[in-house]
C-alpha positions as CSV (number, residue, x, y, z in Angstrom):
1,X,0.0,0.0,0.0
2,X,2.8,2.1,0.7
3,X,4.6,1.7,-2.3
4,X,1.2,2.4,-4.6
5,X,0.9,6.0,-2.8
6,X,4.6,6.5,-3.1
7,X,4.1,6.0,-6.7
8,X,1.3,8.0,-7.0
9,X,3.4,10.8,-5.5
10,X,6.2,10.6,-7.9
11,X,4.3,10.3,-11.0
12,X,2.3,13.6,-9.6
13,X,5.3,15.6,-8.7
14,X,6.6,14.4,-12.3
15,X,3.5,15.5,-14.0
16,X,3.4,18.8,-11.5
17,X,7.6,19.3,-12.6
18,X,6.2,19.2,-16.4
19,X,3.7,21.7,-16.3
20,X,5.7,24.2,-14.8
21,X,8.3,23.5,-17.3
22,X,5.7,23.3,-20.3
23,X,6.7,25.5,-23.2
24,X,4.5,28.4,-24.1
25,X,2.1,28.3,-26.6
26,X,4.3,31.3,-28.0
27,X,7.7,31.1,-27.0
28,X,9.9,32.8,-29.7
29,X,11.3,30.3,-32.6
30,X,14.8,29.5,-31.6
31,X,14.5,30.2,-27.3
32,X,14.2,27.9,-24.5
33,X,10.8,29.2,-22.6
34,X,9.6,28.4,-19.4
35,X,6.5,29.9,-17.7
36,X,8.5,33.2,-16.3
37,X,12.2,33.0,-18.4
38,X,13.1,33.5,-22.2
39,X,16.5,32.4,-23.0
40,X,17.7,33.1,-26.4
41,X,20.4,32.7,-29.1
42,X,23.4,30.5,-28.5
43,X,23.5,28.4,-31.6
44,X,19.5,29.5,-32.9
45,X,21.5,33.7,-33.3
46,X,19.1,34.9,-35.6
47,X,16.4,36.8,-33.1
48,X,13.1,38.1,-34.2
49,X,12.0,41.3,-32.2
50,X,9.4,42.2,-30.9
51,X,8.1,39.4,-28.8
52,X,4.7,39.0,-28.2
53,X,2.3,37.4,-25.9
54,X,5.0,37.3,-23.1
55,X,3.3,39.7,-20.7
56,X,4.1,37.4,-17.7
57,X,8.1,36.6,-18.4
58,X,9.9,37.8,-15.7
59,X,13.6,36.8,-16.8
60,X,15.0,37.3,-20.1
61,X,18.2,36.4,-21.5
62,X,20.3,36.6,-24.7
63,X,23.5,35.3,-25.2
64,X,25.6,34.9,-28.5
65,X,23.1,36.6,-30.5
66,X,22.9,38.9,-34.5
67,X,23.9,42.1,-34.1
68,X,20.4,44.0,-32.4
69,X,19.4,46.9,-32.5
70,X,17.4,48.0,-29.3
71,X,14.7,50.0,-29.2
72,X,11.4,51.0,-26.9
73,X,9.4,48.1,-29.5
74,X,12.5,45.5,-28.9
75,X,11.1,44.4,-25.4
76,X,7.7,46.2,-25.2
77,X,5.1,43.4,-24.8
78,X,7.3,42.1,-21.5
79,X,6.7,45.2,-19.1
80,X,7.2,42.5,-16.4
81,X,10.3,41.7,-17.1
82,X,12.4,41.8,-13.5
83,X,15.8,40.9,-15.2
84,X,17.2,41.5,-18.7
85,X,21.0,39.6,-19.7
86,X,22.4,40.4,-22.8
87,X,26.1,39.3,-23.1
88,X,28.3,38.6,-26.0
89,X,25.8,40.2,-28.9
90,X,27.0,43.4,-31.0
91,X,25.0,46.2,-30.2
92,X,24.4,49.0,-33.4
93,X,22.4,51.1,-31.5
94,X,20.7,51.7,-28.0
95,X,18.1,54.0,-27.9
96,X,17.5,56.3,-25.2
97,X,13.4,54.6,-24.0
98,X,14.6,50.6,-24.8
99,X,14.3,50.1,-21.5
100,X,11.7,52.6,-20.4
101,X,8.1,51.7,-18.8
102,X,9.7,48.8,-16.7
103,X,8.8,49.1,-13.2
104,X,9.3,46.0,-11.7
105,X,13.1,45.7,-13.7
106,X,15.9,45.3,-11.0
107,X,19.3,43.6,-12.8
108,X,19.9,45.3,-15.8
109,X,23.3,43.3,-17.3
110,X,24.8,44.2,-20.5
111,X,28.3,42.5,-21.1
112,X,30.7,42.8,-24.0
113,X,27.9,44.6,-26.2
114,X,31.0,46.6,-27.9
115,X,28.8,49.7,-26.1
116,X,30.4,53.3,-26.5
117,X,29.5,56.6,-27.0
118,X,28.7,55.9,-30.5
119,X,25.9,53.3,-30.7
120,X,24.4,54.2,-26.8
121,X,22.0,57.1,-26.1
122,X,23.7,59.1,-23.5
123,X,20.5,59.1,-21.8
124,X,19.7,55.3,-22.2
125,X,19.9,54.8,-18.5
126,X,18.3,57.7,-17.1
127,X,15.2,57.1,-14.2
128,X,15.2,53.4,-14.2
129,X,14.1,51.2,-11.4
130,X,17.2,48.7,-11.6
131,X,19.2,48.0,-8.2
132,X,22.2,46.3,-10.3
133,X,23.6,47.9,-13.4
134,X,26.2,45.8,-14.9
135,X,28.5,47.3,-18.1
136,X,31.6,45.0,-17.8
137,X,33.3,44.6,-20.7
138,X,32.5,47.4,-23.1
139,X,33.7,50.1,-24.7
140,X,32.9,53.2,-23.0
141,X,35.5,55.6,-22.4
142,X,33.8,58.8,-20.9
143,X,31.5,58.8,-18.2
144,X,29.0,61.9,-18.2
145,X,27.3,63.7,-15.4
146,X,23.7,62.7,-17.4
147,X,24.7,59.0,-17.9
148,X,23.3,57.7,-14.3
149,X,20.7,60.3,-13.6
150,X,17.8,59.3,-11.6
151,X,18.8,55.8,-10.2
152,X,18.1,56.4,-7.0
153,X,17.9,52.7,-6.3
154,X,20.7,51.6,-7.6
155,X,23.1,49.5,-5.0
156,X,26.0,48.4,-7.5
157,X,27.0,49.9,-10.8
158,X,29.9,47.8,-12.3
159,X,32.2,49.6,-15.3
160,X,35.4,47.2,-14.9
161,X,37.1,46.3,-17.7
162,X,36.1,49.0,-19.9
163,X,38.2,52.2,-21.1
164,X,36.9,54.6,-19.1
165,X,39.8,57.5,-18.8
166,X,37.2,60.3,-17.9
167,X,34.8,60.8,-15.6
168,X,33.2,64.2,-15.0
169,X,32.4,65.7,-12.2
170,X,28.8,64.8,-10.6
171,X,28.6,61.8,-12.3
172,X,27.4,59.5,-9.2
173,X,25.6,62.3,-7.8
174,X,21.8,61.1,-7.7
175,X,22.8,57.2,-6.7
176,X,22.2,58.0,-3.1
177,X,22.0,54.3,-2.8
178,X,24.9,53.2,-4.3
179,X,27.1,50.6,-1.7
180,X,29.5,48.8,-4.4
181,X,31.2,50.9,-7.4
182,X,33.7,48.9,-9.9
183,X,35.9,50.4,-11.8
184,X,38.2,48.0,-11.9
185,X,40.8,47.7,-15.1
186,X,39.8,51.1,-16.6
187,X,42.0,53.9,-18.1
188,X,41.9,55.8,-14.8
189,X,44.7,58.0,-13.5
190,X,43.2,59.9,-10.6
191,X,39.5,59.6,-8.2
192,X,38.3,62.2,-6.9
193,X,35.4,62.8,-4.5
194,X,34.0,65.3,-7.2
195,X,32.6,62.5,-8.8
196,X,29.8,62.6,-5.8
197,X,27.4,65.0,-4.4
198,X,29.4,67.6,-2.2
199,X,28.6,67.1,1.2
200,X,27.0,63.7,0.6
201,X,26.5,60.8,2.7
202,X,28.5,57.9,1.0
203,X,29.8,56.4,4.2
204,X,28.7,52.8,3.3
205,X,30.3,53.4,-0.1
206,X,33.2,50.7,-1.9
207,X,35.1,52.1,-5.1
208,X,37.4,49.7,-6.2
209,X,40.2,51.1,-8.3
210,X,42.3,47.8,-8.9
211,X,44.2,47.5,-12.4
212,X,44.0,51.1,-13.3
213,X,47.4,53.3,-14.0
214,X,47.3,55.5,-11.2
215,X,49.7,58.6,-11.0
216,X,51.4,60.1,-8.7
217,X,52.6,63.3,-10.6
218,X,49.7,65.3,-8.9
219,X,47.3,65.8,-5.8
220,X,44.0,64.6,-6.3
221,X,41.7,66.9,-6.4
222,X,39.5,67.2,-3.2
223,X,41.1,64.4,-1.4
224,X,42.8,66.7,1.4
225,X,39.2,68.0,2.3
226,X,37.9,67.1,5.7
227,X,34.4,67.0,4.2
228,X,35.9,64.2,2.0
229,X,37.6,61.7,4.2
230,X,34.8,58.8,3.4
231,X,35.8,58.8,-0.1
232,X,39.6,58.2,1.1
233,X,38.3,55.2,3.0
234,X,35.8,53.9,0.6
235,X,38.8,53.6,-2.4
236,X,39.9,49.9,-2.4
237,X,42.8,49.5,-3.0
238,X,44.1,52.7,-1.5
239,X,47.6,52.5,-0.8
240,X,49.1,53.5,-4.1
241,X,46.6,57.3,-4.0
242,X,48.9,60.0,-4.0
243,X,46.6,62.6,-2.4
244,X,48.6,62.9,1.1
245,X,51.8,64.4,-1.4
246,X,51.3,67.8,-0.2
247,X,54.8,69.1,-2.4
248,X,53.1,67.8,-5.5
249,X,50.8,69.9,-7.8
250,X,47.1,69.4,-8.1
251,X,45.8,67.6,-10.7
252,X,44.7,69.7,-13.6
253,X,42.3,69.4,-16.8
254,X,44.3,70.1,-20.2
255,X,45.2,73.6,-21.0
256,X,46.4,75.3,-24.2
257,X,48.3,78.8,-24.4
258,X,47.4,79.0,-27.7
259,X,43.9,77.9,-29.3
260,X,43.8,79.3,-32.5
261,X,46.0,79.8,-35.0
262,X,46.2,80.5,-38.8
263,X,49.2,79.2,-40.8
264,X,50.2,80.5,-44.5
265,X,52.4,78.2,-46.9
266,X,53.0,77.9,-50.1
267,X,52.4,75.0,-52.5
268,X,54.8,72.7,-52.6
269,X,56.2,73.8,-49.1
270,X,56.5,71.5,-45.8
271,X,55.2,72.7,-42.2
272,X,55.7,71.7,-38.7
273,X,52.3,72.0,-36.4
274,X,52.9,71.8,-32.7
275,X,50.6,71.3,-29.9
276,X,51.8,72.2,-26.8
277,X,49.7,71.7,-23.6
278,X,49.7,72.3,-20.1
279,X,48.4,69.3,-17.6
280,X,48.8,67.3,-14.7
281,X,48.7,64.2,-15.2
282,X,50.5,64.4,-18.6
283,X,47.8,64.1,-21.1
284,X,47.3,62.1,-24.5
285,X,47.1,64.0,-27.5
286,X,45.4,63.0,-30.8
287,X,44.7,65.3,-34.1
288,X,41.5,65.5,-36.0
289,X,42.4,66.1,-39.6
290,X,40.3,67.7,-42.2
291,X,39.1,64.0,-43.6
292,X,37.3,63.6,-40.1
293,X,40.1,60.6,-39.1
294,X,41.9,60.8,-36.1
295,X,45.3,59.7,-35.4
296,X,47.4,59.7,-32.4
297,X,50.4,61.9,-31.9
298,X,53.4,59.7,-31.0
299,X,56.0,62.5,-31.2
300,X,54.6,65.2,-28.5
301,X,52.0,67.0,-30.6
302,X,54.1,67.6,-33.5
303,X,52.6,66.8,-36.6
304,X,55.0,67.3,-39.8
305,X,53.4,68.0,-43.1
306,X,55.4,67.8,-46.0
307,X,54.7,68.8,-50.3
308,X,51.7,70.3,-49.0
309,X,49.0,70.3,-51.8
310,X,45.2,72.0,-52.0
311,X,44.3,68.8,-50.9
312,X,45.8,69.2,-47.4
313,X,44.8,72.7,-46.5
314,X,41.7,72.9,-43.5
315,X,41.1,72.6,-40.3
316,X,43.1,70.2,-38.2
317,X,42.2,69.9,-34.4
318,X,44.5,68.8,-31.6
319,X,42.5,67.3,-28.6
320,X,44.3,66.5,-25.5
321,X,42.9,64.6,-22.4
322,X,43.7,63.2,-19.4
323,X,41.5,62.3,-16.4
324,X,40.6,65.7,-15.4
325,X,39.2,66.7,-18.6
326,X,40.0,66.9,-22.0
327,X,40.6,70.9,-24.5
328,X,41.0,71.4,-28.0
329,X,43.5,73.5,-30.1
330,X,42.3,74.3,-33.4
331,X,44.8,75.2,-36.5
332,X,43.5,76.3,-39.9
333,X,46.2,75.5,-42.1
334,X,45.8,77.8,-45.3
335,X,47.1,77.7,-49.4
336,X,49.5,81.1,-50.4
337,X,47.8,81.7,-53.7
338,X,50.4,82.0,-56.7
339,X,50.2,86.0,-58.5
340,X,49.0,85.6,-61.7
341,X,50.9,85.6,-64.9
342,X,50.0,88.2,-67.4
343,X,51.5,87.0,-71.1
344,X,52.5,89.6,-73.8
345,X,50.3,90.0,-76.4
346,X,51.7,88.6,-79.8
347,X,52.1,89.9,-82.8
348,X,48.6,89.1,-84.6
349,X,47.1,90.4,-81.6
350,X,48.9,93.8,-81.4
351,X,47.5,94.6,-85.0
352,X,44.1,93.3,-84.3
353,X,44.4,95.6,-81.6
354,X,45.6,98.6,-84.3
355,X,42.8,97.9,-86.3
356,X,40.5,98.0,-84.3
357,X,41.3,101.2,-82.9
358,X,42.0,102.4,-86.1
359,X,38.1,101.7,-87.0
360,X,37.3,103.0,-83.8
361,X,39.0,107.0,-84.4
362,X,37.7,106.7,-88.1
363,X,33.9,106.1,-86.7
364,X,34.4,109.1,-84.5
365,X,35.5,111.4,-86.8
366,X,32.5,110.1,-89.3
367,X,30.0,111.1,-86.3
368,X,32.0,114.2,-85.9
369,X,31.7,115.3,-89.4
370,X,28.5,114.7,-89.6
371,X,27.5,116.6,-86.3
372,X,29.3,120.2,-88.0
373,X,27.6,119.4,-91.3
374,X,24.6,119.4,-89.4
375,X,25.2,122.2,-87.6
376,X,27.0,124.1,-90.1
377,X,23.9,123.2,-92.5
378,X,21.3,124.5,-89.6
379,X,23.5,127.9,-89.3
380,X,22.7,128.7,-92.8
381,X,19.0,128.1,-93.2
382,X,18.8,130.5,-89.9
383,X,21.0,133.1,-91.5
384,X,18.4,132.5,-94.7
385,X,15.3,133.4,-92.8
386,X,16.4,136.5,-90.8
387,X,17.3,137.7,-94.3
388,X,14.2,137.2,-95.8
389,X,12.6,139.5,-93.5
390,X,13.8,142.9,-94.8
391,X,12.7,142.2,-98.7
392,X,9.6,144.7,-98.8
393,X,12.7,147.3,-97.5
394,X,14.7,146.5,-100.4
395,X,12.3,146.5,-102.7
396,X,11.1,149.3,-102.0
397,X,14.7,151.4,-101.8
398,X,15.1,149.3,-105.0
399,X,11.9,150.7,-107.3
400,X,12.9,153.9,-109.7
401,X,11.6,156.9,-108.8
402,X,8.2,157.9,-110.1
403,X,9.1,161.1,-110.5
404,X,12.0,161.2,-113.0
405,X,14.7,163.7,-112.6
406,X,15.0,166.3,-116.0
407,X,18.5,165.1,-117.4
408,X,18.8,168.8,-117.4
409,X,17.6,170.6,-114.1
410,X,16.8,174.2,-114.7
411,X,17.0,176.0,-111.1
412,X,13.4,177.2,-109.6
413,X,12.4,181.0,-110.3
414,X,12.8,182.9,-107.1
415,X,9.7,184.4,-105.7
């Protein structure tokens, strides 16, 4: 009797252990499904987004995926999603809502995603409800003061193992939370306390540092501040920080004396352009040439440009940054203009030119001939008709006497 209910029981635990591992009516071609998880990719890595019909998942994870492209549609029929995983899958673009509208999300894990400034929204993360945030193994390089606004849950934000050589000031500011910071195997050369709110309460706070290049050419900024003595004790490992040198300088963003300049050559000609900054720690310089590429200067800023054509005149930027912050230098490098050459007529062009000005004066005197014709010819027919007025005059003085004169006057008889 015993061993028919013991039976029973196993083959109703079996049956129970099947239903709750049944596959969903709709679970996306290519993923393992069970009533609350999505796993995806692997060897199926073609991945058809949106899913539908998933309204209850709570788990989701791809792995080994095509390259996606991550948008506010990718994951919108899952709004109860409490974990999202995406790891090894290129990344073309993250838009700035993918992940907006998910209240009950608390691990948010994307891991070698190639993710950089270029193909994230910088404001991607923004006001989520996530307690872990984990970025290992990316690409980002800069760390914003808008990248992590609004998690005020968040307990542990990990950025190892990325190349993260920048970090501006207030960039942790709003994670008033936050117990465990990793920026382990970075680009890092100082930490600073300006990372955090001034006057904050991080007491409970870890930042580990390990594998980053720190220096020691400067004093990091902050560090010597009373207010800021839980930051000095929250840096693991500490012992190589440099902030108790009080001869050294204090750290320092880039600087340039000179950040514009105009530079005149001739065709043909070489040119030397020089880019000389001011920082602590030293920084790394890199020009932006009129194509758009950028290349790295190995020589200390000096760029030499040699047989200089059209095709090399511009704009060519010099950006230098260390940890403190980055500058620009801008040089517009501009083509001396050959004087024109003016050739000597020829021979056949002289005399074309005598004709012409031969025909010219002849015209001019025509026109000037006929203008004192005209005149001359007006003069006359004026002259003609004051004449004409005195002719009753003339006739009149001209007409014979009617009484003749006696060929032979005899004197009159005196009275």
């Amino acid at each position: 009797m015993d061993s028919i209910f013991l039976c029973i029981t196993l083959l109703l635990s079996v049956a129970g252990h099947g239903r709750l591992q049944e596959v969903p009516p709709n679970c996306p071609t290519g993923c393992n499904c069970t009533s609350v998880s999505i796993s995806c990719c692997g060897s199926q890595k073609n991945l058809l987004l949106p899913f539908s019909g998933l309204n209850k998942t709570t788990k989701l994870s791809l792995i080994n995926c095509q390259p996606l492209d991550i948008s506010q549609r990718s994951f919108q029929n899952m709004k109860s999603l409490e974990e999202i995983a995406i790891r090894r899958t290129p990344v073309t673009f993250i838009d700035s809502s993918a992940f907006v509208g998910f209240q009950e999300l608390k691990k948010l894990s994307l891991n070698e995603l190639n993710l950089s400034a270029a193909n994230t929204h910088p404001l991607v993360f923004n006001n989520l409800s996530v307690q872990l945030l984990d970025l290992r193994e990316n690409n980002l390089s800069l760390i914003t003061r808008q990248m992590f606004r609004g998690l005020k849950y968040l307990r542990v934000l990990d950025l190892s193992r990325n190349k993260i050589g920048l970090i501006q000031n207030r960039a942790f500011e709003s994670l008033a939370q936050l117990s465990f910071l990793n920026l382990d195997d970075n680009s890092l050369r100082t930490v600073t306390p300006l990372w955090f709110k001034a006057y904050g309460n991080y007491s409970p706070l870890q930042v580990s540092i390990a594998g980053n290049n720190m220096t020691d050419e400067c004093r990091y900024r902050a560090m010597d501040l009373a207010e800021n003595k839980w930051f000095a004790q929250s840096v693991i490992p500490n012992n190589s920080l440099s902030f108790a040198r009080a001869s050294a300088l204090p750290c320092s963003a880039p600087s340039f004396d000179n950040s514009y300049q105009e530079i005149y050559v001739k065709e043909s000609a070489s040119v030397i352009l020089t880019c000389s900054v001011n920082s602590v720690p030293t920084s790394v310089l890199s020009w932006l040439l009129p194509t758009g590429s950028t290349v790295p200067s190995v020589s200390n800023g000096i760029v030499n440009l040699t047989n200089i054509q059209l095709s090399n005149t511009g704009t060519y930027v010099c950006v230098a940054s260390n940890s403190e912050g980055s500058a620009v230098a801008v040089t517009r490098l501009l083509l001396i203009s050959p004087a024109p050459t003016i050739n000597s007529p020829s021979s056949a062009a002289r005399k074309a030119s005598m004709v012409l000005l031969i025909i010219f004066i002849a015209i001019i005197l025509l026109i000037v001939c006929f203008v004192v014709l005209y005149i001359l010819k007006s003069v006359y027919k004026l002259a003609k008709e004051k004449t004409a007025s005195g002719f009753e005059f003339r006739q009149f003085v001209d007409t014979p006497n009617i009484l003749p004169v006696p060929e032979n006057p005899q004197p009159m008889p005196q009275l």
